[in-house]
C-alpha positions in Angstrom: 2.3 137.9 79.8 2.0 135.8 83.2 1.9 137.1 86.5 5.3 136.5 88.9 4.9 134.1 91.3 5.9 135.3 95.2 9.3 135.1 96.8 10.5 132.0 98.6 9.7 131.9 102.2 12.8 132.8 104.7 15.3 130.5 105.7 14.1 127.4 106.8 15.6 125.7 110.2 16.5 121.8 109.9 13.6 121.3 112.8 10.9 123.0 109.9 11.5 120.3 107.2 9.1 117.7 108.0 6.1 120.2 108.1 7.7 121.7 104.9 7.5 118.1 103.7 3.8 117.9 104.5 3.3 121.1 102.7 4.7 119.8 99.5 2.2 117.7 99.3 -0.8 119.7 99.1 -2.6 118.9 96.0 -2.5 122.5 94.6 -6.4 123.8 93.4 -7.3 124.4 89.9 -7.1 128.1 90.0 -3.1 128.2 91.5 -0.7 126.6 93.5 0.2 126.5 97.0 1.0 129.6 98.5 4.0 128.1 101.1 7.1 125.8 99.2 10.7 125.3 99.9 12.6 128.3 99.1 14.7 126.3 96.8 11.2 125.2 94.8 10.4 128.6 94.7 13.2 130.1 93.3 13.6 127.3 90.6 9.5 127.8 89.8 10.6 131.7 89.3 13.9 130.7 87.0 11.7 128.8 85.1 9.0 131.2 84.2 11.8 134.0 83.7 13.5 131.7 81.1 10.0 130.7 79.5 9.6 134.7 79.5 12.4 135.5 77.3 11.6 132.5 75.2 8.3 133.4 74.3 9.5 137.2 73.7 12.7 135.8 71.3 10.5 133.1 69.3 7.0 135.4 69.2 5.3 132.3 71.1 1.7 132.8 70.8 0.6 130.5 74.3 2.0 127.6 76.4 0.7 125.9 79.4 2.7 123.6 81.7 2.0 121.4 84.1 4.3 119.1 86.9 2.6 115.8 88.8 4.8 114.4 91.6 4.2 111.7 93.7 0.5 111.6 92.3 0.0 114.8 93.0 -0.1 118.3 90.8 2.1 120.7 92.6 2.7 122.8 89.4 0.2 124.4 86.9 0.9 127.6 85.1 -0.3 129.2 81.6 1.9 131.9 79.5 0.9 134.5 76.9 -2.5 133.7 74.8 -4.5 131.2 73.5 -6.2 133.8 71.3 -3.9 136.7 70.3 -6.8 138.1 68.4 -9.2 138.6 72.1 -5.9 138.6 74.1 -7.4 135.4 76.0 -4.6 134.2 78.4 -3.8 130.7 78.1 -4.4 128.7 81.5 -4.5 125.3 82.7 -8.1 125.0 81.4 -7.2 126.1 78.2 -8.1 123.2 75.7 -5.5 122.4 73.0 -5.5 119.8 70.3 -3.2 117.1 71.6 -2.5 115.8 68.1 -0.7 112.1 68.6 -1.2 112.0 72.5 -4.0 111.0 71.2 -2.6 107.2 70.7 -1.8 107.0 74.2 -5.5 106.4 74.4 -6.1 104.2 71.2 -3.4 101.6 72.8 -5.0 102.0 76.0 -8.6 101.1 74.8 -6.9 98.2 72.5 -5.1 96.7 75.7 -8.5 96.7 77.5 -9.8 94.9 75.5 -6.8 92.3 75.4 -7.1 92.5 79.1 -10.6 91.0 78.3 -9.8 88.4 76.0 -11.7 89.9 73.0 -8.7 90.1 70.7 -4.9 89.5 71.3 -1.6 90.8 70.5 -0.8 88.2 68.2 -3.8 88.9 66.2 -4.3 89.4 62.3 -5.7 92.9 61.9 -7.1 91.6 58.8 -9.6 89.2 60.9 -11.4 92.7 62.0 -10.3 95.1 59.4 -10.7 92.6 56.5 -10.6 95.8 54.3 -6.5 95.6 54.4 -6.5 93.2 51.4 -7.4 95.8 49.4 -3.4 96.6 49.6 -1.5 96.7 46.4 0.8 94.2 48.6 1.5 90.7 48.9 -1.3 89.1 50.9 0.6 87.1 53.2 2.5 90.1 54.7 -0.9 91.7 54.6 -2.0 88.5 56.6 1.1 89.0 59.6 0.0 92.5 60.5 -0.8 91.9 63.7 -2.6 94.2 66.7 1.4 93.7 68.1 1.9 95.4 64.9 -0.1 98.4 64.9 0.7 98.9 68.8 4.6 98.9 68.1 4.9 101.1 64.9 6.2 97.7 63.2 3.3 97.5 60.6 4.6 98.9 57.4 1.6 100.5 56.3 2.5 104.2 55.4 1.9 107.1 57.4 -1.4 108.2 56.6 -3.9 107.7 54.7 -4.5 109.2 51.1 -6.7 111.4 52.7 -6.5 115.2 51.3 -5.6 117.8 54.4 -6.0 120.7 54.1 -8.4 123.4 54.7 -11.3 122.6 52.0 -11.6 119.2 52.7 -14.6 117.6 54.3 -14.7 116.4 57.8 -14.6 113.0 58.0 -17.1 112.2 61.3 -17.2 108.3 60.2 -13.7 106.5 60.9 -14.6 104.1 58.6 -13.9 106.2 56.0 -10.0 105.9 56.4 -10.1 102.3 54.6 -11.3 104.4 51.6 -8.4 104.3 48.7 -6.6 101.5 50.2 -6.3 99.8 46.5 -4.2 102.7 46.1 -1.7 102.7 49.2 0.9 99.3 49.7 2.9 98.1 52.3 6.5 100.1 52.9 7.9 97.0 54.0 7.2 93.6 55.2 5.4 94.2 58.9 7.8 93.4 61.7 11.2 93.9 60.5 11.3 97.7 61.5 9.7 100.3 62.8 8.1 102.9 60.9 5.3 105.8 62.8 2.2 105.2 61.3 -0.7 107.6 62.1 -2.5 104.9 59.5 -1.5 101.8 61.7 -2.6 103.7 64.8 -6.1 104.2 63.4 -6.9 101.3 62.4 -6.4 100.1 65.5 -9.2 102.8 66.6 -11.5 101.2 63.9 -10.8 97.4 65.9 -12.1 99.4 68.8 -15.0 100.7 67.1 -15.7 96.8 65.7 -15.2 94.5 68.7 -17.0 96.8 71.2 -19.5 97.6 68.9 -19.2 101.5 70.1 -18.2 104.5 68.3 -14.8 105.0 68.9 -14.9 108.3 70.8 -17.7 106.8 73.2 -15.6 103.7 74.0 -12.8 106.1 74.9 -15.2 108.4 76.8 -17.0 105.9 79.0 -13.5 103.4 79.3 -11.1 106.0 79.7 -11.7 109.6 80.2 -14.6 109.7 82.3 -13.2 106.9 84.8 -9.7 109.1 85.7 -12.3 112.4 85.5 -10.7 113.9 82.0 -14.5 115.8 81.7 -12.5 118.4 79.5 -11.0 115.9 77.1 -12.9 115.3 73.8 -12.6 114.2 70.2 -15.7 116.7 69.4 -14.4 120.3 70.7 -17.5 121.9 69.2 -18.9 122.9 72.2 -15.6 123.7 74.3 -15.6 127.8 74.6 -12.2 128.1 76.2 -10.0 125.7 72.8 -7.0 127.6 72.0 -6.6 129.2 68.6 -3.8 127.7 66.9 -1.0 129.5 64.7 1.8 128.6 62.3 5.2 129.4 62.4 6.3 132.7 62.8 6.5 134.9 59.3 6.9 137.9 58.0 3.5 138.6 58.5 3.3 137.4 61.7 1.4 134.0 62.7 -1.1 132.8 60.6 -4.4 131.3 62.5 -4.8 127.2 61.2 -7.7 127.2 59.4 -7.6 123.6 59.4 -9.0 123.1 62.5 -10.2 119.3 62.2 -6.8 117.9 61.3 -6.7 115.6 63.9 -9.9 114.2 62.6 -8.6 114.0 59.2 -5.4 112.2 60.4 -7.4 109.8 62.1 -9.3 110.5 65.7 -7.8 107.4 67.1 -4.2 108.9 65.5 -4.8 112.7 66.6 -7.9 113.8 67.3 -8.2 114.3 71.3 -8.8 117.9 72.4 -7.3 118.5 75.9 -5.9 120.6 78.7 -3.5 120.4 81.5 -5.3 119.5 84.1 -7.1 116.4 82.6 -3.5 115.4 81.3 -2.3 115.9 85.0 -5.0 113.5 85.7 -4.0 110.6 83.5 -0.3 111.3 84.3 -1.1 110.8 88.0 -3.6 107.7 87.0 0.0 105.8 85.6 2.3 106.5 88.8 -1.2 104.5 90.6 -1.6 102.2 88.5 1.8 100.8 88.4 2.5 100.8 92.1 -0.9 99.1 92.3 -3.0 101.6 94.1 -6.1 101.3 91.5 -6.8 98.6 89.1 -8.9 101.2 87.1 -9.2 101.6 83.4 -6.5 98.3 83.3 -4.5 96.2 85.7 -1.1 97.4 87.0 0.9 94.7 84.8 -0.9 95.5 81.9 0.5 99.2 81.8 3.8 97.7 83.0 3.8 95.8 79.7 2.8 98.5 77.5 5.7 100.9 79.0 8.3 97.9 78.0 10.6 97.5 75.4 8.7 95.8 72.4 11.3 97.5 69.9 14.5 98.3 69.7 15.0 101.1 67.3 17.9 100.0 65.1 19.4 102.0 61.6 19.2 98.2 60.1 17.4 95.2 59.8 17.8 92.0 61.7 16.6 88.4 61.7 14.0 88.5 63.7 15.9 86.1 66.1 18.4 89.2 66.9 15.8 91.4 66.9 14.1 89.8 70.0 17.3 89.9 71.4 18.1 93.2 70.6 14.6 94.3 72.3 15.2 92.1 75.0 18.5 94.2 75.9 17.2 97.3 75.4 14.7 96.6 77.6 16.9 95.0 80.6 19.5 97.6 80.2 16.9 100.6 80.2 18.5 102.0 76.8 15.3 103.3 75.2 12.9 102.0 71.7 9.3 101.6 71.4 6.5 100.0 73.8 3.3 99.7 73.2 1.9 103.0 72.3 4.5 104.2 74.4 8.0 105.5 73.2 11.0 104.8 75.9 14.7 106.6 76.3 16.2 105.5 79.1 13.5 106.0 82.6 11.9 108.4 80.9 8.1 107.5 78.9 6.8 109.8 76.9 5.0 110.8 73.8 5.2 114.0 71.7 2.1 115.3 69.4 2.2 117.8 66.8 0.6 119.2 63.7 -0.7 122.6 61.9 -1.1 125.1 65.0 0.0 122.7 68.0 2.6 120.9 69.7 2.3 119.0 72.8 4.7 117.1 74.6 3.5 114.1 77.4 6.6 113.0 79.8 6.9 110.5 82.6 10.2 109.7 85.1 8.1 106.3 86.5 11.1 106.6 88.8 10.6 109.4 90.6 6.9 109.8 90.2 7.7 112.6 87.9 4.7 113.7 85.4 5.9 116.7 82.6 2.9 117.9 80.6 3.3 121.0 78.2 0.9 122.3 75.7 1.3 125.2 72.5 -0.8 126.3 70.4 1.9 127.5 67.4 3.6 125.1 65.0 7.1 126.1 66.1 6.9 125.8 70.3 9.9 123.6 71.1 7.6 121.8 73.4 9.5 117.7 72.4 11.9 116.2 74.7 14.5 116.3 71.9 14.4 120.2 70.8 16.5 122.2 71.3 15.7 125.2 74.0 13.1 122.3 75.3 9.8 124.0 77.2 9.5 120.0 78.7 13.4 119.0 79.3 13.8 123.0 81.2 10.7 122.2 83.1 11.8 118.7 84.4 15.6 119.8 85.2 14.9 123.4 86.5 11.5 122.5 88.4 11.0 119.3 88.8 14.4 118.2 90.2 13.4 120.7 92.8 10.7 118.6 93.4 12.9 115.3 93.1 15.5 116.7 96.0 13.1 118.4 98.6 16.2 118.4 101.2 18.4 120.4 99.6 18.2 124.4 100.6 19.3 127.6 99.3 21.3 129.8 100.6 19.8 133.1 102.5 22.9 135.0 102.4 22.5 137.0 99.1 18.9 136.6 98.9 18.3 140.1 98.2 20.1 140.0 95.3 17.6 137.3 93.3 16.5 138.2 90.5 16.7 139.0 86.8 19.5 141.2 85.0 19.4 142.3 82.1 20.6 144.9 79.3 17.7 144.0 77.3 19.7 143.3 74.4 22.6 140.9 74.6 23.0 140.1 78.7 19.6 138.8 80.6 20.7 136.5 83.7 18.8 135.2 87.0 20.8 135.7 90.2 20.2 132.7 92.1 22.1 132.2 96.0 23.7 129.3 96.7 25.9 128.2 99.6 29.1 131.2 99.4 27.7 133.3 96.8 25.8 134.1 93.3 25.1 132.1 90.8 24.3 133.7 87.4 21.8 131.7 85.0 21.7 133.1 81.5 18.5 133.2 80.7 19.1 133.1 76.5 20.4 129.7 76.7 18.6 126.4 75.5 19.7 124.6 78.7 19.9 127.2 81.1 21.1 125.3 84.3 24.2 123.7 81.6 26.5 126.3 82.5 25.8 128.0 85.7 28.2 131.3 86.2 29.8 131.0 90.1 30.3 134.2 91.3 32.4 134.6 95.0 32.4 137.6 97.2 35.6 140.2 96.8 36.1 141.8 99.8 34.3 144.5 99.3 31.1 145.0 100.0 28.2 144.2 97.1 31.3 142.6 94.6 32.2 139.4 92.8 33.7 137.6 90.6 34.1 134.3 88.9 36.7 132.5 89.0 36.3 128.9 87.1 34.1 131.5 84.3 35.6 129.9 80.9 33.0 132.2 78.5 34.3 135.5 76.3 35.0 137.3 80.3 37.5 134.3 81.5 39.8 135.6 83.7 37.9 139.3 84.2 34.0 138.4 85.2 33.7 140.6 87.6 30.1 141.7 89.1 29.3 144.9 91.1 26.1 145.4 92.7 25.0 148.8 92.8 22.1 150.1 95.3 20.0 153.4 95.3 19.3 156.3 98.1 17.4 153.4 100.3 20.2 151.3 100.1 17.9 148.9 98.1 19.9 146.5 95.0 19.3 149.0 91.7 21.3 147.5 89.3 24.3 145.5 88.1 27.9 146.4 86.5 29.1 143.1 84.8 32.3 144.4 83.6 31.6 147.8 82.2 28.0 146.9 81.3 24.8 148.2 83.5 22.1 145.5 84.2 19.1 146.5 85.4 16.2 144.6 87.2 13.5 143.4 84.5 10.4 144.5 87.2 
């Protein structure tokens, strides 16, 4: 599967940290990263791809690729396992995946350019461009309020997607247009503006507004407003030509993963909705476009209050329905106490922005900490990778706390005293820990857990040589976790005793 990444450097002196500092900011090349970090980066970087290791060997993962942009800069890229399991082609950071609704990242991007230019606004009718909507078996004055505000916000009622067939057999649709089709046989869930609701529908139609006040196909506008000024030259809605697209897989079966024959879904769904083909890199790219746009270092692609606005509280997500007069002021507190709801196009909790993408074969998750100048991209090409925020054994929320916090705390060092004893334990069965140093001994990470740095094991010297134990351990050894290091005839570490179990290395 991947390749381990080299030990951390020595033990840094104090007088070393502001070249070390320097050094962090290399913008690492396409083909790796840099070859000199903080040992406490380094050891995180190798945690990280030890934990994604076991994952991807307990789930069957088919491929992942990961990527980490700090202070507008990518100082992590890495790909794991395949993006074809049929020709065994690894998956890298130039492996293309379908990016499913990441996708409407760049649909409200393209619609707020052209509010920016005063060729449609917010408070809008869609039904002056999309006249089309009346077709709704709805009343025609709610059809009337759906706004642009509306489509941007997930507040339009219209249903998720369109009565469009998916699945395998179905034509491709190459013409947008063709989503208004069958509209005299969809209505309105609710009346637009009293809740949220995602709408991959919504989202597209606001791809067809696009398509109708620019006067461009929708995929050009995109190309030529959006992903050729931040240089996304791998990002496409038309993948016919890319050679290095991952293959994508459905869940894991009894007969193993099943390839997705269904290959245009996004287009199906709606290419404004979730048809952008992408990789890590570009993603990188526009992750690293944001952090300069908001602290006003380019005005390219849109103006720095424009994105400020979009990454705002325009809905609070609320189980009920208010007047719209508490509603504003619901949003209004979300938004001034940083609780979390929906932007425009963008999806808030807390300091964190974000949007997830999924469908047959693919999950994708998209993560900002605006904060910190944090940027979290993962990619999958299988319909069960826990790639979202909000799964459980999350590829994106271990990446940002195990890696990117390193990142995030550049100061803080790790211990060289039991340095020779990092690395992975295991039984292969039951027990499969990293032994990270830290400042008076061990710390054990298990490596099966869905949070792995939750519940750290502190192990403290005995007084004899190559022994510990732990004494705050409250798991099944509490009161008895006792570790004995055991070395061979070069007095190199060979294995470990955890009780009366032998751990070996993993290498």
């Amino acid at each position: 599967m991947d390749k381990r990444n080299s030990r951390g450097l020595a033990t840094i002196t104090r007088a070393c940290l502001p070249t070390l500092l320097i050094i962090i900011g290399i913008i690492f090349s396409s083909c790796g990263i840099s070859s000199e970090r903080l040992p406490l980066v380094e050891a995180r970087i190798e945690l990280y791809e030890a934990w994604i290791d076991a994952l991807m060997r307990t789930y069957d993962l088919p491929g992942i690729s990961v990527g980490i942009v700090h202070d507008d800069e990518l100082v992590y890229i890495k790909g794991f396992g395949y993006s074809d399991l049929t020709e065994k082609s690894p998956a890298t950071a130039e492996t293309v995946y379908s990016v499913a609704s990441i996708s409407k990242l760049f649909t409200s991007i393209g619609i707020m350019q052209l509010v920016e230019r005063e060729m449609i606004s917010l408070d809008d009718s869609v039904v002056n461009f999309i006249p089309e909507l009346r077709q709704l078996s709805s009343d025609a004055k709610d059809i009337e309020s759906i706004s642009i505000r509306s489509i941007l916000r997930h507040t339009s009622g219209l249903p998720t997607n369109n009565i469009y067939l998916l699945e395998p057999t179905s034509p491709v649709i190459d013409n947008l247009e063709k989503i208004l089709e069958g509209f005299d046989r969809q209505e309105l869930l609710h009346t637009p503006d009293t809740r949220e609701h995602y709408s991959n529908l919504a989202m597209s139609l606001g791809g067809i507004v696009i398509q109708r006040v620019s006067k461009k196909e929708y995929g050009l506008y995109v190309k030529e407003q959006i992903l050729d000024p931040l240089g996304m030259a791998s990002s496409t809605f038309d993948d016919s030509s890319v050679t290095n697209k991952a293959i994508g897989y459905s869940r894991n079966t009894s007969i193993g993963r099943i390839p997705n024959e269904f290959v245009q879904m996004g287009a199906a769904i709606g290419k404004p909705a979730a048809g952008l083909k992408s990789n890590i890199q570009d993603l990188a790219r526009f992750a690293t476009w944001h952090f300069e746009t908001l602290e006003g270092k380019t005005s390219s692609v849109m103006a720095s209050e424009t994105l400020a606005n979009m990454q705002s509280i325009h809905w609070a997500q609320l189980p009920i329905v208010l007047p719209s007069f508490l509603q504003s002021a619901a949003n209004s507190m979300s938004n001034a106490l940083d609780i979390g709801g929906v932007g425009l196009g963008y999806f808030r909790a807390g300091k964190f922005v974000r949007h997830s993408g999924g469908f047959n074969g693919f999950n994708a998750e998209f993560l900002m900490d605006n904060e910190n100048k944090i940027g979290i991209v993962v990619l999958a090409n299988s319909s069960d990778a826990p790639t979202s925020w909000d799964a459980a054994s999350s590829i994106s929320l271990n990446l940002y706390e195990i890696v990117a916090s390193a990142f995030i705390n550049p100061l803080e060092q790790l211990s060289n005293s039991y340095s020779e004893y990092q690395q992975i334990y295991t039984d292969r069965h039951y027990f499969n820990f990293y032994a990270m140093p830290f400042e008076g001994g061990l710390t054990l990470i298990d490596l099966n857990s869905n949070k792995p740095l939750s519940s750290p094991i502190k192990l403290v010297p005995h007084d004899e040589p190559d022994s510990f134990h732990a004494p705050d351990h409250r798991g099944f050894y509490q009161g008895e976790f006792n570790v004995q290091i055991l070395r061979d005839a070069n007095s190199l570490v060979d294995s470990m005793i955890l009780q009366n179990t032998v751990l070996y290395p993993s290498n």
